[in-house]
LUMZA-589018 format. One line per field, with one value per residue (C-alpha): residue number from 1; chain; x, y, z. Coordinates in nm, 4 decimals. Layout:
REM residues N
n	NUM; ...
chain	A; ...
c1	X; ...
c2	Y; ...
c3	Z; ...
***
This chain:
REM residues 94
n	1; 2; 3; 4; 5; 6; 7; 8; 9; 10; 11; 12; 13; 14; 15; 16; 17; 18; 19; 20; 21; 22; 23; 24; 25; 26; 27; 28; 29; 30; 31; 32; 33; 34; 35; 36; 37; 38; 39; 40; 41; 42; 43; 44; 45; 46; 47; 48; 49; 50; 51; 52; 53; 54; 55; 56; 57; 58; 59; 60; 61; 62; 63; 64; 65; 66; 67; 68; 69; 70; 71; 72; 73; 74; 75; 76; 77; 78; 79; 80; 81; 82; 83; 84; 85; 86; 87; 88; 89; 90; 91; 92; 93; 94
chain	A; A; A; A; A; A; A; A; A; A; A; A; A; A; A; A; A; A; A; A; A; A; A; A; A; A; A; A; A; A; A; A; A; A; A; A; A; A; A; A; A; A; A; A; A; A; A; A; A; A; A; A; A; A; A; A; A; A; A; A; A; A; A; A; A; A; A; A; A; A; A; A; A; A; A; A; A; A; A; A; A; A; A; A; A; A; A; A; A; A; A; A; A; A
c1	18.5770; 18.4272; 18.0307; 17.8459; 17.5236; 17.5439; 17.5777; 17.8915; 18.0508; 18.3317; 18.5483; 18.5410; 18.8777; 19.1088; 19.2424; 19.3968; 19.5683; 19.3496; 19.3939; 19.3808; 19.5850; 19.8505; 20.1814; 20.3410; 20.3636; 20.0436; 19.9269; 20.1480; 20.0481; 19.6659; 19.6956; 19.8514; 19.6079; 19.3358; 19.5133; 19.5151; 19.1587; 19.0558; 19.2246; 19.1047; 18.7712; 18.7375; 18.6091; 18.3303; 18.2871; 18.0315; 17.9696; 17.8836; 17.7443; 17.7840; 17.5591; 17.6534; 17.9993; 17.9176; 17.9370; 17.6008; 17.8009; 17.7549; 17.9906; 18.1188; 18.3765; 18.4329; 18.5691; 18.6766; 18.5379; 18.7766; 18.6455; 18.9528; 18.9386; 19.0278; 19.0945; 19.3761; 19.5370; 19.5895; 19.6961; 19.9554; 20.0542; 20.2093; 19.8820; 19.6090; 19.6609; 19.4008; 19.1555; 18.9005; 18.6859; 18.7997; 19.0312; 19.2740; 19.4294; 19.7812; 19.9038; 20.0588; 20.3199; 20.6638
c2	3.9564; 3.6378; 3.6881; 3.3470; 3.3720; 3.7471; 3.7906; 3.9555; 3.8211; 4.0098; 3.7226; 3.7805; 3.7920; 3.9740; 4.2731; 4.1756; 4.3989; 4.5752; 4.4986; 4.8877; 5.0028; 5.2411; 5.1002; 4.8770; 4.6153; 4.6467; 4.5553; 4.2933; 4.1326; 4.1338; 3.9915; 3.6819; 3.7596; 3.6650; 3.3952; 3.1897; 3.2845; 3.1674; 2.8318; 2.7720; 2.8470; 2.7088; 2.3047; 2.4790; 2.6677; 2.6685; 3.0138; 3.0885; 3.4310; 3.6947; 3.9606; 4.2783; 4.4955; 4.8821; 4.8394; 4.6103; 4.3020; 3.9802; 3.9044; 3.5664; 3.2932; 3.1367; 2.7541; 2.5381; 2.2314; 2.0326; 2.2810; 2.5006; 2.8183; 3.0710; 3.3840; 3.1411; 3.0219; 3.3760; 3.4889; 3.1851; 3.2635; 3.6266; 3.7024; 3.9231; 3.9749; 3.9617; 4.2165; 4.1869; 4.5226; 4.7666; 5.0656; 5.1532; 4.8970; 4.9019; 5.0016; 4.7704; 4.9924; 5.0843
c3	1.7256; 1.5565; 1.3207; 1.3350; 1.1398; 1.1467; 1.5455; 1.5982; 1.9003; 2.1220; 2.2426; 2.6882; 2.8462; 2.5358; 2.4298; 2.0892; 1.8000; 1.5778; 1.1888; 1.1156; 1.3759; 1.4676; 1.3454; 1.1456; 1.4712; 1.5533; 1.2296; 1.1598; 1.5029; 1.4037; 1.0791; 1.2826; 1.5845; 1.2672; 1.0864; 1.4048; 1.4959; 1.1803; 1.2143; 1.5479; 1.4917; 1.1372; 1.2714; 1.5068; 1.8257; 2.1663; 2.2558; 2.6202; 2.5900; 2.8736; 2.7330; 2.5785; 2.5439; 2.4960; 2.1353; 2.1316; 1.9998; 2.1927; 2.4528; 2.5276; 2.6051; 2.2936; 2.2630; 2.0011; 1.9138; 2.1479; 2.4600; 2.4432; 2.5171; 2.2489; 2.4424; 2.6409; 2.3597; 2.1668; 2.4908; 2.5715; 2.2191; 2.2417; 2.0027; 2.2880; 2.6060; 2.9380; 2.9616; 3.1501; 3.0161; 3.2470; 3.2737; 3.0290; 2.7920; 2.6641; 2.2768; 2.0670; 1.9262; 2.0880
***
């Protein structure tokens, strides 16, 4: 999840780590999951929004400045994996 100008935008395609979540791994991973958001995003980004999640927040593909896709690259990067907004998603602990 990325806010631009208060929208709060659910990045489409991404099941990533949550910062307060269940184990030591898990946490570990999303503190990297956000480092490397941050970087990514931190020159600019084009939103394509897709409407809403269930939580209200905007959802969207979000790109970096050079048209990359950020969902991809987290992914390609042991950081989310796919998820595509249905059924059940895997934990993060083992």
């Amino acid at each position: 999840t990325i806010r631009l100008d208060g929208e709060t935008i659910r990045i489409r395609g991404l099941d990533a780590p949550e910062l307060h979540g269940r184990c030591a791994a898990e946490i570990t991973l999303a503190i990297r999951a956000a480092e490397r958001l941050r970087a990514l995003v931190a020159r600019g980004v084009e939103i394509d929004r897709h409407g809403q999640d269930r939580y209200r927040r905007t959802l969207a593909t979000v790109r970096t400045s050079q048209g990359r896709d950020v969902a991809m690259i987290l992914i390609q990067e042991g950081l989310a994996r796919p998820y595509d907004g249905r059924g059940q998603r895997q934990g993060w602990c083992w």
